[in-house]
N, C-alpha and C positions, 0 to 999 in steps of 0.2 A: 622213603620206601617206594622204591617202582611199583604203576598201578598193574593189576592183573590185566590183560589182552582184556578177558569179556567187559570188566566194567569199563574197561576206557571207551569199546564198543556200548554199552548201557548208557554214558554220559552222552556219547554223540545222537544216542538214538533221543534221548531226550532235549539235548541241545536244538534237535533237528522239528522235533513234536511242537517245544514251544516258539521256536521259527513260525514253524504255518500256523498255528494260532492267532501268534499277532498279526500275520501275514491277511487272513481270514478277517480278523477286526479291521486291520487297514484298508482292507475294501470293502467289506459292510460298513465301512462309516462313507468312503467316496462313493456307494452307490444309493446311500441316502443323500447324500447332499447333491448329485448329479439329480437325481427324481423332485430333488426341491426345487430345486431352478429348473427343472425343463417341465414342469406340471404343468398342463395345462385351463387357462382363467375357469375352463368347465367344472373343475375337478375342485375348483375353492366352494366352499362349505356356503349355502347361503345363509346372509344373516337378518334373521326376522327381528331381533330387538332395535330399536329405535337408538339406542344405548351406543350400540358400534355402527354411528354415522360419521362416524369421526375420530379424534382422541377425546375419548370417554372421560368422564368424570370418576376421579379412583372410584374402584368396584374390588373390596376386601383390602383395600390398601394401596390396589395396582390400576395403573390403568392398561384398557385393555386397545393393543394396536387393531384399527382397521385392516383386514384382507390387504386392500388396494394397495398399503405403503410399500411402498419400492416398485411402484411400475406407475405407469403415465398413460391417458387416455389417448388411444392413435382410431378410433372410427366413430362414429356417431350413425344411425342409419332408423330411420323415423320407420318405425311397428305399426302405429295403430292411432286412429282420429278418435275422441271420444265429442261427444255432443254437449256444451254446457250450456247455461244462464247466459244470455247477453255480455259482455264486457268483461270475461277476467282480466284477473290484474295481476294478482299478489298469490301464490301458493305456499302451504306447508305440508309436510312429508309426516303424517302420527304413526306411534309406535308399531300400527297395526297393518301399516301398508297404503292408508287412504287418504286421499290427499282432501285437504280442505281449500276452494277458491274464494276467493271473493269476485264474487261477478258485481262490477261497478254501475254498471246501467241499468241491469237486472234488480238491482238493491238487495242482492240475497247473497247470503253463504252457501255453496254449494258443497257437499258432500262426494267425492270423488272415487268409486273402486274400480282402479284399474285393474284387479281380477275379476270385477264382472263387467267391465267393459260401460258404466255406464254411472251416472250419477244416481244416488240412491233416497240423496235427502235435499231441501232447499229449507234454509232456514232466514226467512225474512227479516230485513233490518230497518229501524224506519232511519231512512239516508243513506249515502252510497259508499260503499264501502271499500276502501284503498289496502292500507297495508296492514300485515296481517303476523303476530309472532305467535310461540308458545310458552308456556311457563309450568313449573309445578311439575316437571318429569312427562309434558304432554299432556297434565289434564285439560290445562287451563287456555283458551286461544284469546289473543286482544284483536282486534278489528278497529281499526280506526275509522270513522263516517265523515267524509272530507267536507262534507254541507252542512256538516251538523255541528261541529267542531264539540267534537266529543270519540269518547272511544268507548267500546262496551267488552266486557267479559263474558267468555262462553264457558260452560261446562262441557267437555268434550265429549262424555259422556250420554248426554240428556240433551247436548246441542240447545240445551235454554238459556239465556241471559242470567249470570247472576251477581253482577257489576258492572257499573256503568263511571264515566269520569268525563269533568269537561276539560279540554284541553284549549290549545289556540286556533286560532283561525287557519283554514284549511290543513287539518296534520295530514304530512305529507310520508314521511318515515318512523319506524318504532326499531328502537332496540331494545332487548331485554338482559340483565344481567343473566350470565347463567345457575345462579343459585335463585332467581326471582327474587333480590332484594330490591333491583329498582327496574322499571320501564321509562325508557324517556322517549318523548314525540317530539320529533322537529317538525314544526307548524309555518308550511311556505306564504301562509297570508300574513299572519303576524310576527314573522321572523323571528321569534323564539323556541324555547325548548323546555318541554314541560315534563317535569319528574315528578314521577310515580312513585309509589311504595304498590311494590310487589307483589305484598301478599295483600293488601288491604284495597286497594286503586283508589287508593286517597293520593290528592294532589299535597306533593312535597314542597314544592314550590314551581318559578318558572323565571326559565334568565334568560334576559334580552341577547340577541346576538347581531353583528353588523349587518348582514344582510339574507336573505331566504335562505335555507337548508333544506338541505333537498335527503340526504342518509345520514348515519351514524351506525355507528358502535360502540357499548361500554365493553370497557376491560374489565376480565375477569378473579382479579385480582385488586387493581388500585381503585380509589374512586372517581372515575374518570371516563364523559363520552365525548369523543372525537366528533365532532360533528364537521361533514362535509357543507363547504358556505358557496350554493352554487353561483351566484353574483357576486363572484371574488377571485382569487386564485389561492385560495386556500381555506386550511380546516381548523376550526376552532377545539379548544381540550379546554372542557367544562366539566368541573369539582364539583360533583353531583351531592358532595355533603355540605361545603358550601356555599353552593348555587350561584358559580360564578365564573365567569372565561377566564381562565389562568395564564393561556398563553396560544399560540397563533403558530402555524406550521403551512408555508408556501409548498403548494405541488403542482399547480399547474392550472391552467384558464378552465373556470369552470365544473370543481366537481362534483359530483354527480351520487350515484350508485357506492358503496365501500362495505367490504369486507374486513375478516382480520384472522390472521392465523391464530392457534388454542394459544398460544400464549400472549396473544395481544400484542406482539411486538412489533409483528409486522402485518402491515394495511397492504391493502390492495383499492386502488382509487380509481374509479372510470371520470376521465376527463373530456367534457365539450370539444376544446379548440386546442389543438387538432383532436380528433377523435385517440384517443388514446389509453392504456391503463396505465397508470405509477406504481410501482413497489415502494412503498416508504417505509424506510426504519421509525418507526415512532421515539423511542427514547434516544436515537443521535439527534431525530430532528431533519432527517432527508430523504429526499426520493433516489434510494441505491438504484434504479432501474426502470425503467419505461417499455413499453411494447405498442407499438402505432398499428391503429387495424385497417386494414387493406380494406374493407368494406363495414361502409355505414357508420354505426356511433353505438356506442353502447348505451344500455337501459338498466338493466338490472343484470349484477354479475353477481356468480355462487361458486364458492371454492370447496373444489368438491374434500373427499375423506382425508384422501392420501396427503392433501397439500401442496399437489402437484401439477394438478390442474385445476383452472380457472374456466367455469363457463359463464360463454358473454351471448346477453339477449341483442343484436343487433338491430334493434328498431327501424334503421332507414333503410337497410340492405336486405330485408326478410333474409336473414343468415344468422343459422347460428355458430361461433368460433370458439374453439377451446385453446387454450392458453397455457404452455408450458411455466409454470412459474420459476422452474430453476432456470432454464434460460431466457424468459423473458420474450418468447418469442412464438406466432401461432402454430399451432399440431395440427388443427382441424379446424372445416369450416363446413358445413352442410347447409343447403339451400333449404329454407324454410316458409317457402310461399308466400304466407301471407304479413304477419305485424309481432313478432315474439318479443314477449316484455317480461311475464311473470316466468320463473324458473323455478323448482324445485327435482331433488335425487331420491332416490329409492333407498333403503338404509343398504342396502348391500352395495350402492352404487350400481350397479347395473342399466337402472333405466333412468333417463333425464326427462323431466316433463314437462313441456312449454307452452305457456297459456298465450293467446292471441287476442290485445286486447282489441277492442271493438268487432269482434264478432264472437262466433257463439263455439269456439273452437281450442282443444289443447290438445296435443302432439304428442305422442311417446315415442322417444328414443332408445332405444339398443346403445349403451356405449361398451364398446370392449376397446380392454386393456392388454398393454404390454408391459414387460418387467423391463426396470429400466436403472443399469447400472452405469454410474456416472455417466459418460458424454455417450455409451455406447449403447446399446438397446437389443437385446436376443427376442425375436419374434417368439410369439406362444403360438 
């Protein structure tokens, strides 16, 4: 049956209605996702929980992605001097904003707010105090006393001692699992490595290792700390429920400082001779990639949220370098006057903060970002 003139007219007019409709959705959706990517870093939401410093520990089942992933640190640009304790060394970033030092020569823990510009608390230790983690969701800080060969437990809270543990002779580095089931110290006088129970700082045991350790990491999943053997060319993997070197992992003369991405797979090594960092796959067993730093030798290196960059304390070149980690190769380097060794981030990422040890002095940096897709990069 032929349609009548008006309705074939009534079809087109609605054939035509829901045209622009979807036409209308097709570009309300291309000018949200053009506003996504050209947002500017101003416009990212800052983030006060300590929580998203990184990839989070599931929160309702999910874990929650840091701002920073998918773009890469391209400036660094030092804000503001604040006045410490003699000799920092070692920093930590608490949920709250504040950072905790250990001033070494000072023999105190200092109390750090960089929104009020000023240190607010000095908490005395008897011996000097090196490195320094957290445990417990932030309550908890470990502090190691490298004269004292022991390490003590703070209340974050009360900033009072409320555990104490001996370790080995001179502990040099602590890692901590991140559930607080263990803390191990690598002890550079007595070249071993002493495990802790987490929640208790009762001593677990302690395994010999071939020669001084200088950093480590446990994985957050196996039982196992990579411990860097810095009079060697490689890193020892020690079965923290066994209490025993399992096996030996070559990356290069000397190292030093090590990080490790949230899944523990992959390490980042700072290497002596040459001054260098390694990316090593841990469960192939190799160093996929190296980056040689144009100035100085690295100290202490911190992988910032995104996993994309790498900041390196440059001890002999008063500079500080950040390190692209997917290419393996420096982004940044800022002139940093004096001696940067201790490192710590702001939980939004935003600020870097570098303690200067033998003087009385820590730096805050400005770092902005850019979003950074694959090999090419759109300025914000």
């Amino acid at each position: 049956m032929a349609q009548d003139p008006i309705e074939r007219r009534y079809d087109k007019a609605l054939v035509a209605l829901a045209g622009g409709v979807i036409g209308l959705v097709i570009l309300g959706i291309a000018a949200w996702i053009w506003a996504a990517l050209a947002s500017p870093a101003s416009s990212e939401p800052a983030l006060a929980s300590a929580r998203f410093a990184g990839f989070s520990r599931p929160v309702g089942g999910e874990r929650a992605l840091h701002w920073t992933v998918g773009k890469r640190a391209v400036g660094l640009e030092k804000i503001a001097e604040f006045d410490v304790p003699t000799g920092p060394e070692a920093m930590v970033t608490l949920p709250d904003g504040r950072l905790l030092v250990t001033c070494r020569l000072a023999k105190v823990v200092a109390v750090l707010d960089p929104a009020r510009g000023r240190v607010t608390r000095q908490v005395p230790v008897e011996g000097r105090p090196l490195a320094i983690c957290l445990t417990r969701d932030g309550t908890r800080a470990w502090v190691t006393l490298e004269d004292q060969s022991q390490v003590v437990v703070l209340d974050v809270e009360t900033m009072r001692m409320v555990a104490h543990a001996e370790t080995g002779r001179a502990p040099e580095a602590m890692a901590a699992h991140p559930e607080s089931e263990v803390v191990a110290i690598a002890n550079w006088g007595s070249r071993d490595l002493t495990v802790l129970d987490g929640g208790k700082a009762e001593v677990l045991g302690t395994v010999p290792l071939p020669s001084s350790p200088r950093g480590g990491v446990v994985h957050p999943q196996k039982p196992f700390v990579t411990v860097s053997i810095t009079g060697s060319d490689r890193l020892a993997k020690v079965n923290w429920r066994k209490l025993q070197v399992e096996d030996e992992l070559v990356v290069g003369r000397g190292p030093r400082h090590m990080v490790q991405a949230a899944d523990g797979d992959t390490l980042y090594v700072a290497l002596n001779s040459p001054p260098t960092i390694a990316k090593v796959d841990r469960p192939g067993g190799r160093v996929r990639a190296t980056c040689y730093l144009s100035k100085g030798r690295a100290g202490t290196i911190l992988l910032g949220p995104n996993e994309r960059d790498l900041f390196v304390a440059n001890v002999r070149a008063s500079a500080v370098t950040v390190i692209d980690t997917a290419a393996m190769s420096e982004s940044v380097t800022a002139e940093a006057d004096l001696s940067p060794d201790g490192l710590a981030l702001s939980a939004d990422g935003r600020r870097l903060y570098v303690a200067h040890r033998n003087t009385a002095v820590v730096h805050e940096y400005a770092v902005t970002y850019e979003r950074a897709m694959g090999d090419a990069a759109s300025s914000e």
